[in-house]
C-alpha positions in Angstrom: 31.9 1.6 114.7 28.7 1.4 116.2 25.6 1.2 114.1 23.4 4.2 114.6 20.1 2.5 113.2 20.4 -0.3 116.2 17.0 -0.1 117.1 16.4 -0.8 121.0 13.2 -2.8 121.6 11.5 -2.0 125.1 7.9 -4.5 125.9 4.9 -2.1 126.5 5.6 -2.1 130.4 9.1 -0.9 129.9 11.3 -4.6 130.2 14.0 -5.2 127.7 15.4 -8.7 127.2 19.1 -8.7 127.3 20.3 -8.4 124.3 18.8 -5.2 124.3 19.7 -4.0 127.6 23.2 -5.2 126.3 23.0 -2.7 123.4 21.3 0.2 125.8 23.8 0.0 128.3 26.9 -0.7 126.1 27.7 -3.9 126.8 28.1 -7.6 125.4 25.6 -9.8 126.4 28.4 -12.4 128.0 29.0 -9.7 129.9 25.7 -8.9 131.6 25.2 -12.8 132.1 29.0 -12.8 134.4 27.6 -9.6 136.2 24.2 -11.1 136.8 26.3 -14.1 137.9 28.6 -12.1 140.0 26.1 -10.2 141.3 27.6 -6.7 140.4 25.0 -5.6 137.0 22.0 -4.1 137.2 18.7 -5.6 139.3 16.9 -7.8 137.1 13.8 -10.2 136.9 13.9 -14.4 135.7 10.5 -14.8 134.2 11.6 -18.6 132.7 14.0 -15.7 130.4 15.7 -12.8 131.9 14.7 -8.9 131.7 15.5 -5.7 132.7 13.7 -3.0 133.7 14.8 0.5 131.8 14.6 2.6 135.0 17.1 0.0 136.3 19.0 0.1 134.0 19.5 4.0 133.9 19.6 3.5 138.0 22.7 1.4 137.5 24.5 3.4 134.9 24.1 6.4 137.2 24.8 4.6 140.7 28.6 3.6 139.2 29.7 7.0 139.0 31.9 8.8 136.8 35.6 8.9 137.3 38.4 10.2 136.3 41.0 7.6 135.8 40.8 3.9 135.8 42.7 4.1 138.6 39.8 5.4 140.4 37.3 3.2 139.0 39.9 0.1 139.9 39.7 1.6 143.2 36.1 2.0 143.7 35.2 -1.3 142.1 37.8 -3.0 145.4 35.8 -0.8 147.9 32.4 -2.3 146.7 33.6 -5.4 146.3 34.8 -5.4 150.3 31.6 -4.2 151.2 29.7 -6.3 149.7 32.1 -9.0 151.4 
């Protein structure tokens, strides 16, 4: 279960470091650190640490899409990977 009172810290100019990202978005940490890797999470900044921006964030949440199986989102992660390639 998740806990409800994890509080989300945002810096005055709207960055989050990424263990809070990690908790906005819904993911692990590990997680954000492969995508940033692989180049497939959402835009972020290396200041000597990494942050994220919120609007980011929610732009990258937004730009995956919704689907309806995970057949379709197997399928759409392949066709960005290709274009990408």
């Amino acid at each position: 279960m998740l806990n409800a009172r994890a509080e989300i810290q945002i810096f005055p100019d709207g960055r989050l470091d990424t263990r809070n990202a990690a908790k906005y978005i819904g993911l692990s940490e590990k997680t954000m650190a492969m995508q940033r890797s692989a180049g497939t999470g959402p835009n972020f900044i290396k200041r000597g640490r990494v942050f994220y921006y919120k609007e980011d964030l929610d732009a990258w949440l937004l730009g995956s899409g919704r689907v309806k199986s995970t057949a379709q989102a197997r399928f759409n992660q392949r066709q960005s990977k290709s274009i990408l390639s």
